[in-house]
C-alpha positions as CSV (number, residue, x, y, z in Angstrom):
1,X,-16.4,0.0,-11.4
2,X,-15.4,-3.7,-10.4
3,X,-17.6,-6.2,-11.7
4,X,-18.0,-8.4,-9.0
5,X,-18.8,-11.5,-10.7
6,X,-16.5,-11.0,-13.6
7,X,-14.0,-11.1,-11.0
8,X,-15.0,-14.3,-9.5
9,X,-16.5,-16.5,-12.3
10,X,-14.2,-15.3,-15.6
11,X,-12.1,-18.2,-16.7
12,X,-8.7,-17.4,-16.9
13,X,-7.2,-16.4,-20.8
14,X,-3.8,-18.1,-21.8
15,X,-1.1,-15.6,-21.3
16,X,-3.3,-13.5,-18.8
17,X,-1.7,-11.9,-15.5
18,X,-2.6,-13.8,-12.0
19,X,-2.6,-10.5,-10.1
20,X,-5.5,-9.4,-12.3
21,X,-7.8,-12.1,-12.1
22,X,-9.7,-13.6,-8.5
23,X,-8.2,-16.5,-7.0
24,X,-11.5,-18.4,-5.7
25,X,-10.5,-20.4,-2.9
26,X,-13.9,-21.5,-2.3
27,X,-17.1,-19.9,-1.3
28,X,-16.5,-16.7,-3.0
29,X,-13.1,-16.0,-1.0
30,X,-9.6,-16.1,-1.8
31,X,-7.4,-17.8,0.8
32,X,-6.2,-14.2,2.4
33,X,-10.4,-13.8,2.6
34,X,-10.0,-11.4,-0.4
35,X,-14.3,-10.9,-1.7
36,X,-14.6,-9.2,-4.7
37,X,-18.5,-8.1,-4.0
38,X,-17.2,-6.7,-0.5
39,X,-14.3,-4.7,-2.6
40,X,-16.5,-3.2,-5.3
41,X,-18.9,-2.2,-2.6
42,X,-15.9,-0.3,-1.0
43,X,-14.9,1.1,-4.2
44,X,-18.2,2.7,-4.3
45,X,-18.4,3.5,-0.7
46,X,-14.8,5.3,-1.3
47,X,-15.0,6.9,-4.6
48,X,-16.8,9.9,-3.7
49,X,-13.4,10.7,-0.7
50,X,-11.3,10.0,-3.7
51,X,-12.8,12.3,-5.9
52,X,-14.5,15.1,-3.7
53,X,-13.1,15.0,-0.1
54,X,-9.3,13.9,-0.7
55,X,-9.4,15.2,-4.8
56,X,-6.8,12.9,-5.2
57,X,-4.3,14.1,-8.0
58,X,-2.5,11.2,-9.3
59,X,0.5,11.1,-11.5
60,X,3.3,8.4,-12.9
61,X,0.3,5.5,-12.8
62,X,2.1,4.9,-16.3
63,X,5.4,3.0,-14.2
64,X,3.0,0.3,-12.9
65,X,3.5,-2.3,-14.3
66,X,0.7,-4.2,-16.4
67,X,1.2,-7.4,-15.0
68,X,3.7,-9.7,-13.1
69,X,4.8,-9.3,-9.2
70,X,5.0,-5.9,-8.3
71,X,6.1,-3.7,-5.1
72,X,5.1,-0.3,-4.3
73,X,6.9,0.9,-1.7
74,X,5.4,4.1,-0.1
75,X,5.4,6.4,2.9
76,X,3.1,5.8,5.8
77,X,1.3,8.9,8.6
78,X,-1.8,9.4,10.1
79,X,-4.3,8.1,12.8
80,X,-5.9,5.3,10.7
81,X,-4.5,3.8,7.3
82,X,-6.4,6.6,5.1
83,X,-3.6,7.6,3.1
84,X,-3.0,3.5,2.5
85,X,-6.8,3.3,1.4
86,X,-6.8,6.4,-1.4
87,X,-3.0,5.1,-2.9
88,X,-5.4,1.3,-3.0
89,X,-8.3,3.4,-4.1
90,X,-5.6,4.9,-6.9
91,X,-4.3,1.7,-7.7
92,X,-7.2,0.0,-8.7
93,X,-9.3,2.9,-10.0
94,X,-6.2,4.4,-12.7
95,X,-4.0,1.0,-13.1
96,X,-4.9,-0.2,-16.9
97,X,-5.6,-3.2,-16.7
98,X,-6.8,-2.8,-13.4
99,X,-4.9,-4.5,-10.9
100,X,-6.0,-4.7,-7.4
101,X,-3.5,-3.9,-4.8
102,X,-3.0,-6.4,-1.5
103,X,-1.3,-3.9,1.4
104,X,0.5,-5.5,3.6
105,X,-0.7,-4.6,7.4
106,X,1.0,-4.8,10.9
107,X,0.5,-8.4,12.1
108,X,-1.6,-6.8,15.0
109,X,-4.6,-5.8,12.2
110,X,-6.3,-9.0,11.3
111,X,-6.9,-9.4,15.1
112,X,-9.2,-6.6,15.1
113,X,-12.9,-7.8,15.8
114,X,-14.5,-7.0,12.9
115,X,-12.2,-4.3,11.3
116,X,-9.9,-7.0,10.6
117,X,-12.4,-9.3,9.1
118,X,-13.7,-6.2,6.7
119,X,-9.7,-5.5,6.0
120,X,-9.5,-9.2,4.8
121,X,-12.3,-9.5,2.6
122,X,-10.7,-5.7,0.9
123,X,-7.5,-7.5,0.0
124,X,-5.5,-6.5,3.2
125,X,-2.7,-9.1,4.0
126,X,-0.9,-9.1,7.3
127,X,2.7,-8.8,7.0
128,X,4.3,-12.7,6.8
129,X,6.9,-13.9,5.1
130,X,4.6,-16.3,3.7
131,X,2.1,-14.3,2.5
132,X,4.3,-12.0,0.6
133,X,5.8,-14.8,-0.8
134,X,2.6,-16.7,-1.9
135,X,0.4,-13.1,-3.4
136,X,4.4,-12.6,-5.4
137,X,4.3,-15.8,-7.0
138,X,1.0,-15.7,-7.8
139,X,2.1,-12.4,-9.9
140,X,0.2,-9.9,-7.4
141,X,0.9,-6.5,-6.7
142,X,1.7,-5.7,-3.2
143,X,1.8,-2.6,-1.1
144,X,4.5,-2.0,1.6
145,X,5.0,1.0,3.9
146,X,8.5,0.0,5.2
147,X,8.2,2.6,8.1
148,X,5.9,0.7,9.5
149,X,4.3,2.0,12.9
150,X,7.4,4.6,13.2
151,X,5.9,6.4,10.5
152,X,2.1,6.9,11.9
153,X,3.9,7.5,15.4
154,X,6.5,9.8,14.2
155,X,5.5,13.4,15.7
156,X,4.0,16.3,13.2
157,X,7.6,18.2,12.7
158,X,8.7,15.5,11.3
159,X,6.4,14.9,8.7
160,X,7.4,13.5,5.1
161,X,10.9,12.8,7.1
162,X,11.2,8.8,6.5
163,X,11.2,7.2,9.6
164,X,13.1,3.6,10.5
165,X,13.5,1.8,6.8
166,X,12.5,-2.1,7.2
167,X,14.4,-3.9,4.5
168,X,12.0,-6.7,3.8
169,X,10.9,-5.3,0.6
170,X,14.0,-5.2,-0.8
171,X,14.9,-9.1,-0.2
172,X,11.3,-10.0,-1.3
173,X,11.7,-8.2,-4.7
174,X,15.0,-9.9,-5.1
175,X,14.0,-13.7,-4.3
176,X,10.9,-13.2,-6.2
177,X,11.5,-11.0,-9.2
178,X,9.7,-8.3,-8.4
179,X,9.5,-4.6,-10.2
180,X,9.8,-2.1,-7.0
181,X,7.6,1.2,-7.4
182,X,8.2,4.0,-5.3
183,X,5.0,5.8,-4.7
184,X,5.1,9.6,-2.4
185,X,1.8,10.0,-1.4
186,X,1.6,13.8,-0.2
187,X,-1.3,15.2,1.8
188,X,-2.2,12.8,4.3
189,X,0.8,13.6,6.7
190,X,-1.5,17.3,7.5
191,X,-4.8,15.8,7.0
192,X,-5.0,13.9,10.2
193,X,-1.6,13.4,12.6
194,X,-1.8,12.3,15.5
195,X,-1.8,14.8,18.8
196,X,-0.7,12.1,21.7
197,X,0.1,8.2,21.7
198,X,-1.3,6.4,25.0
199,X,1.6,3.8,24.8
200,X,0.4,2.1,27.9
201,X,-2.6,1.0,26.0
202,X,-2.3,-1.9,23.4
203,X,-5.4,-2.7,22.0
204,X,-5.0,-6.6,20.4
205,X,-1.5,-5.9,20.0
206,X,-0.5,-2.4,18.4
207,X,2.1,-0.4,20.0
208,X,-0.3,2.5,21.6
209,X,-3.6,4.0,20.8
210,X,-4.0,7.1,19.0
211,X,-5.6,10.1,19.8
212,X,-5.8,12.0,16.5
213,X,-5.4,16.0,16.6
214,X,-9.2,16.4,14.6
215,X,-12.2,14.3,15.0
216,X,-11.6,13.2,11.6
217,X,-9.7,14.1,8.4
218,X,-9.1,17.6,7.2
219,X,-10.2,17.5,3.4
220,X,-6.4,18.5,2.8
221,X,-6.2,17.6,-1.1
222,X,-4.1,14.0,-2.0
223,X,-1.1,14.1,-4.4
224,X,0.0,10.3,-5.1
225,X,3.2,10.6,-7.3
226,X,4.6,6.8,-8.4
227,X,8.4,6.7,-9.5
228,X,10.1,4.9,-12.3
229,X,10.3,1.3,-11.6
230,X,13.3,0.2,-10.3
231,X,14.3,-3.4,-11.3
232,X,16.0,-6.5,-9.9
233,X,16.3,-9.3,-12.4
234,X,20.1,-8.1,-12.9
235,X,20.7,-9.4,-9.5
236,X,20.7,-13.0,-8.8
237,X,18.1,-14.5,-6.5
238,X,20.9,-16.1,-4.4
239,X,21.7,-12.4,-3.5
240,X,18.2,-12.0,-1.6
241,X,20.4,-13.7,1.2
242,X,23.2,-11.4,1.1
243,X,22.8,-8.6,3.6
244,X,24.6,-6.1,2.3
245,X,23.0,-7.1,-1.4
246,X,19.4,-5.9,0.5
247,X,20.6,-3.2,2.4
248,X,22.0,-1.3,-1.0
249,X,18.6,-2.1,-2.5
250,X,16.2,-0.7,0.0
251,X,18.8,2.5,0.3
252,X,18.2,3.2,-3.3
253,X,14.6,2.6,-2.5
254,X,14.6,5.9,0.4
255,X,16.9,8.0,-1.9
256,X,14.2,7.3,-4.9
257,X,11.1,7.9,-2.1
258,X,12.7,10.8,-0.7
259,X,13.1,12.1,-3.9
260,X,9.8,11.8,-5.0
261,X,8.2,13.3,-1.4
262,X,10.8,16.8,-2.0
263,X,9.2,16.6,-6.0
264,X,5.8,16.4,-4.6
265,X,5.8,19.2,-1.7
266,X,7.6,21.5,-4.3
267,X,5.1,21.2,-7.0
268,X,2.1,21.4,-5.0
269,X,0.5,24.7,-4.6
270,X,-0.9,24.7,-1.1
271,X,-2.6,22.1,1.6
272,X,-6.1,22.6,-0.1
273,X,-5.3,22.5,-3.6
């Protein structure tokens, strides 16, 4: 369980990892609005769709690593970000130390009344260039879904098929030094696609509204598998300007995801177990 106050008050040891420890920006907040009391709450508040609904079955948490600026780069479905909140849930719960993941949202989320407020004070970052690059110096660990909206739009046929790849990741690991983690998260894409987009409705900005195929989740059972890490500090940082340099990097970070998805629908034994 997160200790709320340890979080906030603990002074910080020599040698000890930013992207464990709270950055207090004042008033209990960090400056993204990150509150460690409203994030242990959710812990509890999730734990039991982690461990009874979802049954999440976790495995490679062992290539995350224990400290410094970190990227996991996984794939994206569904109505609403569930499969984003169990691979957080996972993250936090099974990383040793703990590390709290900061996912990086569609600009179009923090305008949400209210939902974007509670995304905020969960660790939720919107998807800048200058929030990325703040959380990786600081030695956090982020969490990108480089399909974007393509891949909760894309239709149920094509599910675990990557969808358009944003390259972003790629540069930001470069520039900043940051260990890229592949991470398949398999389940979610039958637990709760989405039936019809109503693209002529856009609600504070996103692309359509969803109309889910179930009133909520199926309890189809989560398999999170995280790949070996893949590292950058061979390439200079002048490189993170180099096109071609990024392109080559976020390929090899589909081919590794891709990987990973085939691994995971081939081991798993069914939708519900």
């Amino acid at each position: 369980m997160i200790n709320a106050h340890a979080m906030a008050d603990a002074p910080r040891p020599p040698g000890a990892s930013p992207s464990r420890l709270f950055h207090d920006a004042g008033h209990g907040y960090d400056v993204f609005g990150l509150r460690p009391a409203t994030l242990a709450r959710a812990v509890a508040l999730g734990r039991p769709l982690y461990q009874r609904y979802f049954r999440v079955d976790s495995r490679g948490i062992e290539h995350i690593p224990a400290s410094g600026p970190v990227i996991v780069v996984a794939n994206h479905s569904g109505v609403l970000p569930v499969d984003g909140a169990m691979l957080c849930l996972d993250l936090l719960l099974r990383s040793s130390p703990s590390r709290i993941p900061r996912a990086v949202a569609d600009r179009f989320l923090p305008l949400l009344p209210f939902a974007g407020t509670l995304l905020s004070r969960l660790g939720v970052v919107a998807g800048t260039r200058a929030n990325a690059r703040c959380l990786l110096e600081r030695g956090e660990l982020l969490v990108v879904f480089p399909e974007g909206v393509a891949g909760v739009a894309k239709p149920f046929r094509d599910r675990y098929r990557l969808q358009a790849w944003r390259v972003g990741h790629a540069e930001l690991a470069v520039r900043h030094r940051a260990t890229i983690v592949p991470a398949a998260v398999i389940g979610a894409e039958e637990s709760w696609p989405v039936a019809l987009r109503l693209r002529g409705m856009r609600p504070f900005g996103a692309p359509y509204l969803p109309v889910p195929a179930s009133a909520l989740p199926l309890p189809v059972r989560y398999h999170i598998h995280y790949g070996e890490p893949i590292h950058v500090d061979h390439l200079p940082v002048a490189d993170a300007d180099d096109p071609d340099v990024v392109a080559d990097l976020a390929a090899r970070v589909r081919d590794a995801l891709e990987e990973l998805i085939e691994r995971g629908l081939t081991a798993r034994r069914g939708l519900f177990r």
